[in-house]
PDBQT receptor file of N, H, CA, C and O in Angstrom, charges set to zero:
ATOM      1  N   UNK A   1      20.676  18.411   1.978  1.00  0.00    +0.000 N 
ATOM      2  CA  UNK A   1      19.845  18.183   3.148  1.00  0.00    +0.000 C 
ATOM      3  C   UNK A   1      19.510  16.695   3.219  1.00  0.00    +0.000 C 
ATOM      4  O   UNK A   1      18.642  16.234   2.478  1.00  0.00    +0.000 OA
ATOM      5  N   UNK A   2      20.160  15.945   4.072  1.00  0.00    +0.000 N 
ATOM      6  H   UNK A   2      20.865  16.319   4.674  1.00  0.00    +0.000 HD
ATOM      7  CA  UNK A   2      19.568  14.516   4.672  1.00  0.00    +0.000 C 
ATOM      8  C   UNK A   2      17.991  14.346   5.103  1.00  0.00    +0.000 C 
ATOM      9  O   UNK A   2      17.568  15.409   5.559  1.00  0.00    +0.000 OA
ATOM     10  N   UNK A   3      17.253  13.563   5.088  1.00  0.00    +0.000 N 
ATOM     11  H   UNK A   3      17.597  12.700   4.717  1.00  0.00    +0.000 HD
ATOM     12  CA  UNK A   3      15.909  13.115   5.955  1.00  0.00    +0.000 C 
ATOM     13  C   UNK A   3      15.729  12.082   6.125  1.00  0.00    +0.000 C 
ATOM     14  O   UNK A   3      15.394  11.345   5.198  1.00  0.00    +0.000 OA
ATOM     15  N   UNK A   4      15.874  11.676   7.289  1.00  0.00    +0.000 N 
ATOM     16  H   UNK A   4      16.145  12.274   8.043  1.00  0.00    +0.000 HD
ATOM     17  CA  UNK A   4      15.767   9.986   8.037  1.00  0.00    +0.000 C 
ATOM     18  C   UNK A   4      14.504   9.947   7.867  1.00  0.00    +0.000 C 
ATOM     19  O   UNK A   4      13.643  10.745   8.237  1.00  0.00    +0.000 OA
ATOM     20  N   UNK A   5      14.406   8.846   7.207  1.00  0.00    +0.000 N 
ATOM     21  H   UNK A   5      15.105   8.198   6.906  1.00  0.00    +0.000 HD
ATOM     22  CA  UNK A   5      13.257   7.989   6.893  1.00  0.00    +0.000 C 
ATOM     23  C   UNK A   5      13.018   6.815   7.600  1.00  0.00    +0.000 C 
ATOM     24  O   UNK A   5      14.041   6.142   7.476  1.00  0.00    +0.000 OA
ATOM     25  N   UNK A   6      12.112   6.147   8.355  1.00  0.00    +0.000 N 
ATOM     26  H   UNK A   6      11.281   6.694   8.456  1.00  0.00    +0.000 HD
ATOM     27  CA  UNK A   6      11.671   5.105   8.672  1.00  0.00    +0.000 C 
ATOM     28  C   UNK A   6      11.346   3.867   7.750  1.00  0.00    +0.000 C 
ATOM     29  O   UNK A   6      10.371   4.005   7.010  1.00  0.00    +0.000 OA
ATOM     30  N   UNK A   7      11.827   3.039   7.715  1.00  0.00    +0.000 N 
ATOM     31  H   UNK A   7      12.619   2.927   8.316  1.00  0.00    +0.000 HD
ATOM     32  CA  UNK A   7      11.386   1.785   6.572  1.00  0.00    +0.000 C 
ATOM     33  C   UNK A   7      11.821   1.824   5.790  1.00  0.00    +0.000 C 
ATOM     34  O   UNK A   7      12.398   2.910   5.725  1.00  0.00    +0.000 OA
ATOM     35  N   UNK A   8      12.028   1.080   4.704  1.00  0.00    +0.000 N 
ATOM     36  H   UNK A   8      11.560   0.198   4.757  1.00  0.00    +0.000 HD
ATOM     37  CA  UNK A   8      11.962   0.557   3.509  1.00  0.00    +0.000 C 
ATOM     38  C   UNK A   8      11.313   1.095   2.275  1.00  0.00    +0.000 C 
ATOM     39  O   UNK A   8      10.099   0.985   2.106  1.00  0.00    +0.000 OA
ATOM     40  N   UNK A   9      12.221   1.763   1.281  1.00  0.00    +0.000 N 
ATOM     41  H   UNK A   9      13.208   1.852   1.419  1.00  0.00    +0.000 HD
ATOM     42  CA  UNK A   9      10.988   2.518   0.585  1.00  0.00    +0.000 C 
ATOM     43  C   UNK A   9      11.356   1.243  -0.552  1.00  0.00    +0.000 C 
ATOM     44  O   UNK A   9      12.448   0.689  -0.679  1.00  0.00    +0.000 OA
ATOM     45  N   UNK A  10      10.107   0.973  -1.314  1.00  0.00    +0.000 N 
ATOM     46  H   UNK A  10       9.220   1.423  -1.211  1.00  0.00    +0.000 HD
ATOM     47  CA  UNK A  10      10.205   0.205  -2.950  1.00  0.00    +0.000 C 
ATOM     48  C   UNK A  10       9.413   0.923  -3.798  1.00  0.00    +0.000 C 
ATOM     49  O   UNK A  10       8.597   1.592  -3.165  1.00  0.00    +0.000 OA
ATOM     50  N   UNK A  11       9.319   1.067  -5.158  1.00  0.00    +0.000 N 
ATOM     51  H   UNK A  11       9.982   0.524  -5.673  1.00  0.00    +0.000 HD
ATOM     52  CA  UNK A  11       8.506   1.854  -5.986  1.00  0.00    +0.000 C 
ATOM     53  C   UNK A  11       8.053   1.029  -6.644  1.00  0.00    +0.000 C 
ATOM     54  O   UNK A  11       8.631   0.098  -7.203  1.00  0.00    +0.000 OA
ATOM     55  N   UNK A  12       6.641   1.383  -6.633  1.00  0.00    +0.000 N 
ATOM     56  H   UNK A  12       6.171   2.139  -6.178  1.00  0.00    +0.000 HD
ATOM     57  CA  UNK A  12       5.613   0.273  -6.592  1.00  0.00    +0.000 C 
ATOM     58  C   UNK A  12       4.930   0.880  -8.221  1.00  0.00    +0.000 C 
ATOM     59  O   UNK A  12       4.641   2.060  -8.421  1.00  0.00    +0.000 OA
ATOM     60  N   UNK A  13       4.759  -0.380  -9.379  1.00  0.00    +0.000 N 
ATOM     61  H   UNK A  13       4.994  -1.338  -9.217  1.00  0.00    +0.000 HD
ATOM     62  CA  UNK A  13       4.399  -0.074 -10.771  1.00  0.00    +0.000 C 
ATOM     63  C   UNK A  13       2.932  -0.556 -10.638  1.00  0.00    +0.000 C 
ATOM     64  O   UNK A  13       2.963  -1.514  -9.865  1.00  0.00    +0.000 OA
ATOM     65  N   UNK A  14       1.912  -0.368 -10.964  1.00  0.00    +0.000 N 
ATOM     66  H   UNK A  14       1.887   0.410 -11.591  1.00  0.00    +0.000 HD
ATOM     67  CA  UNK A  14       0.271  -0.767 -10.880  1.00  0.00    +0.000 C 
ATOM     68  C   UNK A  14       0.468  -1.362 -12.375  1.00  0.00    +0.000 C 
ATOM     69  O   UNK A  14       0.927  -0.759 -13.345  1.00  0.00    +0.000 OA
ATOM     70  N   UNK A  15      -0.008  -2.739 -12.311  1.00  0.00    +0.000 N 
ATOM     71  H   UNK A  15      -0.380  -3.229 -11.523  1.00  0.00    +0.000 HD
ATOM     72  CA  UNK A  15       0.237  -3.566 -13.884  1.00  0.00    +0.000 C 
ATOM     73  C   UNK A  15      -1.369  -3.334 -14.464  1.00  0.00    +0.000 C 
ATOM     74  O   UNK A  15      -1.608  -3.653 -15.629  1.00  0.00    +0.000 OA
ATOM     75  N   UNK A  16      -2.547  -2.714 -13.521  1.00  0.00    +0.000 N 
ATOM     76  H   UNK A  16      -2.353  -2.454 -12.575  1.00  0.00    +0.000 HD
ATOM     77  CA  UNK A  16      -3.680  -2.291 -13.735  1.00  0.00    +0.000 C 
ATOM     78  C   UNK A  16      -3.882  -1.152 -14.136  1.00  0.00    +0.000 C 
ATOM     79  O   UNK A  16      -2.683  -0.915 -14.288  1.00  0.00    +0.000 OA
ATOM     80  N   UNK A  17      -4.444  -0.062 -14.500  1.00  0.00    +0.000 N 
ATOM     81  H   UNK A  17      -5.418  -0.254 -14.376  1.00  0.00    +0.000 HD
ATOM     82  CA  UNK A  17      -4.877   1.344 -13.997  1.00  0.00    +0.000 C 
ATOM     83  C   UNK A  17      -5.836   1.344 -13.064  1.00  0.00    +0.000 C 
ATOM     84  O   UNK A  17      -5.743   1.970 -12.009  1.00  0.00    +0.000 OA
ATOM     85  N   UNK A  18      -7.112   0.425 -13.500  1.00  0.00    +0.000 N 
ATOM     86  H   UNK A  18      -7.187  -0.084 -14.357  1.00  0.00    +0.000 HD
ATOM     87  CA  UNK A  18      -8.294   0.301 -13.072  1.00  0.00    +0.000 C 
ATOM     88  C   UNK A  18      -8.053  -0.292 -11.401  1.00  0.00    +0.000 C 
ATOM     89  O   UNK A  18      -8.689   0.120 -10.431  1.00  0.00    +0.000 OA
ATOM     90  N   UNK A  19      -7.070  -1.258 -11.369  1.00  0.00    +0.000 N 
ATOM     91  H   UNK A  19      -6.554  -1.593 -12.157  1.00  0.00    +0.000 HD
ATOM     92  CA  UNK A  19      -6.534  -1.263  -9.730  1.00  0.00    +0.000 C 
ATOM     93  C   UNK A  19      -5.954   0.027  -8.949  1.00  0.00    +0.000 C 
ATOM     94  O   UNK A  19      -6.023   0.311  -7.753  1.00  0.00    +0.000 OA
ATOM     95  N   UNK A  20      -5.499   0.549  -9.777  1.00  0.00    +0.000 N 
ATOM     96  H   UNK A  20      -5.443   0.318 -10.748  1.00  0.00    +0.000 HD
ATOM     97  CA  UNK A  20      -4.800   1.907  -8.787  1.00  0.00    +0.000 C 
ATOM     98  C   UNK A  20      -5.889   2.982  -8.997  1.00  0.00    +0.000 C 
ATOM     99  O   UNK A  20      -5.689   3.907  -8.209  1.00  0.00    +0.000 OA
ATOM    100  N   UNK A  21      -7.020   3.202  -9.814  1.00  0.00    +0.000 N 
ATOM    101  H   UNK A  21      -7.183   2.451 -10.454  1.00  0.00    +0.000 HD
ATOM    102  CA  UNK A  21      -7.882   3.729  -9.895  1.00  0.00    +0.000 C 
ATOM    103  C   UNK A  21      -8.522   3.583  -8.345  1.00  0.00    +0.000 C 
ATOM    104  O   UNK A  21      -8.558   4.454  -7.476  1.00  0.00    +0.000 OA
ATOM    105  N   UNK A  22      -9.055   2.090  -8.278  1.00  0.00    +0.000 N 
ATOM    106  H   UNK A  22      -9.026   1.382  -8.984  1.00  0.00    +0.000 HD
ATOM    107  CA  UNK A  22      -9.665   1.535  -7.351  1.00  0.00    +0.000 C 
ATOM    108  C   UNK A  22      -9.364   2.165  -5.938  1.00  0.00    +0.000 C 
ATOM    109  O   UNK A  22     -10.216   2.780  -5.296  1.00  0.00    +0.000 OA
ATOM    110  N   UNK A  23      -7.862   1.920  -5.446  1.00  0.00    +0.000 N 
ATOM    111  H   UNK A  23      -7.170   1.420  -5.967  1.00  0.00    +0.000 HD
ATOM    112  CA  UNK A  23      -7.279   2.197  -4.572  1.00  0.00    +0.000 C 
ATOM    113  C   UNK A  23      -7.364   3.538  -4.087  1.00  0.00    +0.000 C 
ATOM    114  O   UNK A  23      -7.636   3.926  -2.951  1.00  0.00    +0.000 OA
ATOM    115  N   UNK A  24      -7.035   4.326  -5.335  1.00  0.00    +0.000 N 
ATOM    116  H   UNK A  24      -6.815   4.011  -6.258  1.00  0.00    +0.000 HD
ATOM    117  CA  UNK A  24      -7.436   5.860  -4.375  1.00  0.00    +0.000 C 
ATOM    118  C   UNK A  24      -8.710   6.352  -4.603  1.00  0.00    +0.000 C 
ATOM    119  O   UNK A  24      -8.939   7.559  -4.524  1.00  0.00    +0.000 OA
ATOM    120  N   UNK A  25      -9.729   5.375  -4.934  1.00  0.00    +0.000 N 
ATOM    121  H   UNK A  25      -9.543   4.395  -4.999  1.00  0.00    +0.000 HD
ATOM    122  CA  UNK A  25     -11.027   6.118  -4.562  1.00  0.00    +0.000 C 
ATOM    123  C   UNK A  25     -11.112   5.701  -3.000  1.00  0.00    +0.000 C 
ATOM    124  O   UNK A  25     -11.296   6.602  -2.182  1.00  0.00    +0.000 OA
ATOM    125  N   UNK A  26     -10.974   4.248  -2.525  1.00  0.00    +0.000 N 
ATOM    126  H   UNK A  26     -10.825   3.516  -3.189  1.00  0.00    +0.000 HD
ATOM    127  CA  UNK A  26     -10.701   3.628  -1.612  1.00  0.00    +0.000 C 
ATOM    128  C   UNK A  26     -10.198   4.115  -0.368  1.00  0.00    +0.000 C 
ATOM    129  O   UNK A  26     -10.648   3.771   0.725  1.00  0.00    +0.000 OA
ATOM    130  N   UNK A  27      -8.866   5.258  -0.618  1.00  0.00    +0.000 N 
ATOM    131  H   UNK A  27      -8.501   5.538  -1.506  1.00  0.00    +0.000 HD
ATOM    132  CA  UNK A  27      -8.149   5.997   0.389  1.00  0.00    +0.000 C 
ATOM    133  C   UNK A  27      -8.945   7.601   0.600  1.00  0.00    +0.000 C 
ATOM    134  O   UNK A  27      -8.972   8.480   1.461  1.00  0.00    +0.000 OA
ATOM    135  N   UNK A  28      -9.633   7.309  -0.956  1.00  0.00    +0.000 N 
ATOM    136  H   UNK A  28      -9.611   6.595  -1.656  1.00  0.00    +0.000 HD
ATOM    137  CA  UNK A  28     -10.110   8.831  -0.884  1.00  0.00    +0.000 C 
ATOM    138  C   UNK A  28     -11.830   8.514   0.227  1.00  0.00    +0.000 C 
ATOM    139  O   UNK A  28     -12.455   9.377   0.843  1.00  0.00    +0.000 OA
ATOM    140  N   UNK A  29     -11.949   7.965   0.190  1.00  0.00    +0.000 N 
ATOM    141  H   UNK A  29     -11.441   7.264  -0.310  1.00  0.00    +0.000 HD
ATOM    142  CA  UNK A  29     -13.404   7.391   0.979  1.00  0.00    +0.000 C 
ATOM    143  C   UNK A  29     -13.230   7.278   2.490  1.00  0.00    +0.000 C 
ATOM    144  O   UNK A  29     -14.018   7.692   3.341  1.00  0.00    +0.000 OA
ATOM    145  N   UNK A  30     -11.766   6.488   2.736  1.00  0.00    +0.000 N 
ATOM    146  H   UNK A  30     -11.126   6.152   2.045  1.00  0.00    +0.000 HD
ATOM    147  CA  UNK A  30     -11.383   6.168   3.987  1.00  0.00    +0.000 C 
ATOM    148  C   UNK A  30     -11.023   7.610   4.696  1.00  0.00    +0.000 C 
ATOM    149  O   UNK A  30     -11.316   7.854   5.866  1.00  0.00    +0.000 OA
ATOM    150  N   UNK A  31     -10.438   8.404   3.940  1.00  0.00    +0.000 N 
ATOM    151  H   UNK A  31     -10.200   8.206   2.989  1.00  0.00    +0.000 HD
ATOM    152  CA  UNK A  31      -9.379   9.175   3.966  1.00  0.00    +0.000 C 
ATOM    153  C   UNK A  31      -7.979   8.491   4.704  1.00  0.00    +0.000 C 
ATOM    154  O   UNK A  31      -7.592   8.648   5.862  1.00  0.00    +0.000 OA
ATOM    155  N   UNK A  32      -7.428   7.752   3.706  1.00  0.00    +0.000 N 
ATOM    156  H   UNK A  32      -7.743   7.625   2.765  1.00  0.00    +0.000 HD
ATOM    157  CA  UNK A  32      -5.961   7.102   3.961  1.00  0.00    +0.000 C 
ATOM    158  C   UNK A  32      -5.575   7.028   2.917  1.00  0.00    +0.000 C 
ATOM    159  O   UNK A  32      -6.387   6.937   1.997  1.00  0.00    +0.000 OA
ATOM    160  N   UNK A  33      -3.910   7.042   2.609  1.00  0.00    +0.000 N 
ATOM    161  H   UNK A  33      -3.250   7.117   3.356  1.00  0.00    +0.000 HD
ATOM    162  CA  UNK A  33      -3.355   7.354   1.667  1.00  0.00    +0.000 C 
ATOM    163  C   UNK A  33      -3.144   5.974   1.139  1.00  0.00    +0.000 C 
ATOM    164  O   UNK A  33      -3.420   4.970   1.795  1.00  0.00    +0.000 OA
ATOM    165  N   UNK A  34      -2.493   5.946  -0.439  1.00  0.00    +0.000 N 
ATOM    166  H   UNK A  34      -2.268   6.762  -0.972  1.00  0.00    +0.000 HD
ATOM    167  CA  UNK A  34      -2.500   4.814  -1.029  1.00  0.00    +0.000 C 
ATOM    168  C   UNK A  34      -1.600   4.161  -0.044  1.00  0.00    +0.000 C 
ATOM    169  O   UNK A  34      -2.074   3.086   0.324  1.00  0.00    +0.000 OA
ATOM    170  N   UNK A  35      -0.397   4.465   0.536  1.00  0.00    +0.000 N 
ATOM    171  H   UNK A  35      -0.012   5.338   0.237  1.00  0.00    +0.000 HD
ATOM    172  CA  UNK A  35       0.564   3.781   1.156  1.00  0.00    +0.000 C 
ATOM    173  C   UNK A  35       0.028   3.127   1.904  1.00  0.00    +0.000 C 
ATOM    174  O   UNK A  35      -0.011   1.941   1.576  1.00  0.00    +0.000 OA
ATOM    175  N   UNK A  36      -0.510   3.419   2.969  1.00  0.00    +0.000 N 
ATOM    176  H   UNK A  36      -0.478   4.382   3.236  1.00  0.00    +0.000 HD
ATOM    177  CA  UNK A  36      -1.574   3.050   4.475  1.00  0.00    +0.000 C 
ATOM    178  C   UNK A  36      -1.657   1.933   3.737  1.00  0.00    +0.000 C 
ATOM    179  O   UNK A  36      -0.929   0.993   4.056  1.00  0.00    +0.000 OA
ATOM    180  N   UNK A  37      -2.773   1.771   2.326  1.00  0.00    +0.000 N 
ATOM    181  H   UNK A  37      -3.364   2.536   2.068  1.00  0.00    +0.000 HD
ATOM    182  CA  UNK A  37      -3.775   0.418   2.479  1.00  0.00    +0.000 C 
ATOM    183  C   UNK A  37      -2.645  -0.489   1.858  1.00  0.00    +0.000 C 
ATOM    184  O   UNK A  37      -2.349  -1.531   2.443  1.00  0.00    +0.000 OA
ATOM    185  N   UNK A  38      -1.903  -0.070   0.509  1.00  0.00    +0.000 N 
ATOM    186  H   UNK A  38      -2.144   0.777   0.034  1.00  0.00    +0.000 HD
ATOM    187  CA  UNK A  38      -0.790  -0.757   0.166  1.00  0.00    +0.000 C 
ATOM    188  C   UNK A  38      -0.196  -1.664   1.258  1.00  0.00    +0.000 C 
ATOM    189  O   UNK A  38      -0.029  -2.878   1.141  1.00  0.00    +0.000 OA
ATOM    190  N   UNK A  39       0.211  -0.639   2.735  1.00  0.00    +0.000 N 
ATOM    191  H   UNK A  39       0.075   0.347   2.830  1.00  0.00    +0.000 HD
ATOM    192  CA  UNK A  39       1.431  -1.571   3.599  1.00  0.00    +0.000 C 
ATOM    193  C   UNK A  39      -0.077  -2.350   4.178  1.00  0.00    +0.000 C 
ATOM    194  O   UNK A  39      -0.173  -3.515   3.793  1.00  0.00    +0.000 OA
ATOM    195  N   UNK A  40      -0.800  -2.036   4.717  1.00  0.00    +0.000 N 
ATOM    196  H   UNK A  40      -0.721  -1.089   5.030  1.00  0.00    +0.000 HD
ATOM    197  CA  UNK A  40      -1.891  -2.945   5.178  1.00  0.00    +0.000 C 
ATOM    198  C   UNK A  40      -2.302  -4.395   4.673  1.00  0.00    +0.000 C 
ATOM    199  O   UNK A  40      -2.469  -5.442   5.298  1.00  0.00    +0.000 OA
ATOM    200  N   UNK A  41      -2.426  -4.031   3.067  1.00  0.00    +0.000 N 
ATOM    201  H   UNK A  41      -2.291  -3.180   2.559  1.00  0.00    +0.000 HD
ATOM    202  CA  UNK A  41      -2.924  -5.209   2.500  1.00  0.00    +0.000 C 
ATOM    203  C   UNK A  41      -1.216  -6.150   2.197  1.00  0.00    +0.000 C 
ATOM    204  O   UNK A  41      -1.367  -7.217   1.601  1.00  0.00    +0.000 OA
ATOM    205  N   UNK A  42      -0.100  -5.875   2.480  1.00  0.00    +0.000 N 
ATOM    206  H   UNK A  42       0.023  -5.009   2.964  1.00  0.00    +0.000 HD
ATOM    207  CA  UNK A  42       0.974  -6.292   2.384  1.00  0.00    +0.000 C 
ATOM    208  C   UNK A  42       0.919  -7.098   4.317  1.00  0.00    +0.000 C 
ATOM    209  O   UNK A  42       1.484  -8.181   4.469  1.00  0.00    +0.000 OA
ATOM    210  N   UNK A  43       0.458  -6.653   5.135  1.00  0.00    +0.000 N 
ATOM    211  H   UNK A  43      -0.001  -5.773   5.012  1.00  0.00    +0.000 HD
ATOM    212  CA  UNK A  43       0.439  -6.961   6.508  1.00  0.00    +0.000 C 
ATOM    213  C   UNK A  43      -0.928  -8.138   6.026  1.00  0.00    +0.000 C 
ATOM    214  O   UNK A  43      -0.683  -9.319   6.270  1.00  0.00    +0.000 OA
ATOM    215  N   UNK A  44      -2.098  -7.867   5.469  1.00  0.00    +0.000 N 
ATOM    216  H   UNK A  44      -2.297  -6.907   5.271  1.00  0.00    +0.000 HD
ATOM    217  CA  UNK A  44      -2.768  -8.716   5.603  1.00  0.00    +0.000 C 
ATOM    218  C   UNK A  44      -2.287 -10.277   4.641  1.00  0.00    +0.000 C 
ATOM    219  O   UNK A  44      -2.608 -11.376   5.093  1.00  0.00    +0.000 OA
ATOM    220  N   UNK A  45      -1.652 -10.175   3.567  1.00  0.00    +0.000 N 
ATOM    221  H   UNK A  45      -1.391  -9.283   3.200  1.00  0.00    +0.000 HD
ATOM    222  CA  UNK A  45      -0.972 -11.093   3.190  1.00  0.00    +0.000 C 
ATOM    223  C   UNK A  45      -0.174 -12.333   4.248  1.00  0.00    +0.000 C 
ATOM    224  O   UNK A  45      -0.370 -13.496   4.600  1.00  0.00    +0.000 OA
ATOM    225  N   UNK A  46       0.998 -11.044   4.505  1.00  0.00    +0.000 N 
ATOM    226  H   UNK A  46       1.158 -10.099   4.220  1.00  0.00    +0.000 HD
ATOM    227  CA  UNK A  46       1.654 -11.635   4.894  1.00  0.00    +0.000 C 
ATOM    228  C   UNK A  46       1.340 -12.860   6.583  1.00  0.00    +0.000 C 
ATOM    229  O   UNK A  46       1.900 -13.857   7.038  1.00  0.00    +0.000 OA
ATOM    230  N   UNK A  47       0.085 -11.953   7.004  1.00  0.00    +0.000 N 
ATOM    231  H   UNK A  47      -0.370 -11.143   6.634  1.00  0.00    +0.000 HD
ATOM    232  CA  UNK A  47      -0.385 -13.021   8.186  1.00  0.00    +0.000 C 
ATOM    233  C   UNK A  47      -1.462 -14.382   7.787  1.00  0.00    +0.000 C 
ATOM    234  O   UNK A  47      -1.764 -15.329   8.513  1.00  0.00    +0.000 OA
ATOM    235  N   UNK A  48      -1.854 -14.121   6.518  1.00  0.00    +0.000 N 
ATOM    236  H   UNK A  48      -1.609 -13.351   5.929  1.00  0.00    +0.000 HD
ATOM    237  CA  UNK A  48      -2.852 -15.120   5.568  1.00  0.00    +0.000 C 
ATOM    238  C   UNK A  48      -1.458 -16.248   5.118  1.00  0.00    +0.000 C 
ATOM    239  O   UNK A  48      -1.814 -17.399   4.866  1.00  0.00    +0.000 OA
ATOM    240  N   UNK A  49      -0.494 -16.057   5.054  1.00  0.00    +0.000 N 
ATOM    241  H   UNK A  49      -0.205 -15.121   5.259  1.00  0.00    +0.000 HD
ATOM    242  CA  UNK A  49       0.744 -16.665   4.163  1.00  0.00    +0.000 C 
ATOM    243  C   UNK A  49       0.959 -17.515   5.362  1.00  0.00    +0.000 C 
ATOM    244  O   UNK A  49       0.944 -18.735   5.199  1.00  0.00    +0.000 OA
ATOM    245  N   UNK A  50       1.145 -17.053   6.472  1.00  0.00    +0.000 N 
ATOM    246  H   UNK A  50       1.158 -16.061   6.604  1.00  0.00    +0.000 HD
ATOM    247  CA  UNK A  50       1.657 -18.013   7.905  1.00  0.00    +0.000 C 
ATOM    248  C   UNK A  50       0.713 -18.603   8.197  1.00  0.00    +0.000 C 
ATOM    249  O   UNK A  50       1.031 -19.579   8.877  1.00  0.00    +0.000 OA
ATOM    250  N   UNK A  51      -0.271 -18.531   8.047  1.00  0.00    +0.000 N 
ATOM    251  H   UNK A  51      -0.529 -17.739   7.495  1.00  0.00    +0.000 HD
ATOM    252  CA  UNK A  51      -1.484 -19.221   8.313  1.00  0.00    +0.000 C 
ATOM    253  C   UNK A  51      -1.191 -20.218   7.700  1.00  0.00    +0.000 C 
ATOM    254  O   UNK A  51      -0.669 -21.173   8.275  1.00  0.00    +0.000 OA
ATOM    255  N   UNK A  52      -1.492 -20.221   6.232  1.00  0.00    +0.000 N 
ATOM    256  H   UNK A  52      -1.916 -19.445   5.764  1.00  0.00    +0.000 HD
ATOM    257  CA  UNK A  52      -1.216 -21.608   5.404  1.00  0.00    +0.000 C 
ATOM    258  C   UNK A  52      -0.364 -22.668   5.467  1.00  0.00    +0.000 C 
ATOM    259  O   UNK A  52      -0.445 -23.576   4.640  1.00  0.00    +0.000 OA
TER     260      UNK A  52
């Protein structure tokens, strides 16, 4: 069975616990999944980076 996927997948290693801890209390509060804030804070980078 095929499933078209949208995007780019990468598998993402947390060099923290206590950061990925962080994160899904974070998604669990928002209710959004780790991915959401992951690609978010990857969008907020990347418009802070052009800025500079």
């Amino acid at each position: 069975m095929s499933i078209n996927q949208k995007g780019q997948q990468y598998k993402l290693r947390f060099l923290d616990d206590k950061d990925h801890e962080a994160l899904k209390q974070i998604g669990k509060k928002e209710d959004r999944s780790l991915n959401y804030l992951i690609n978010q804070a990857i969008k907020r980078f990347l418009q802070e980076s052009a800025k500079a």
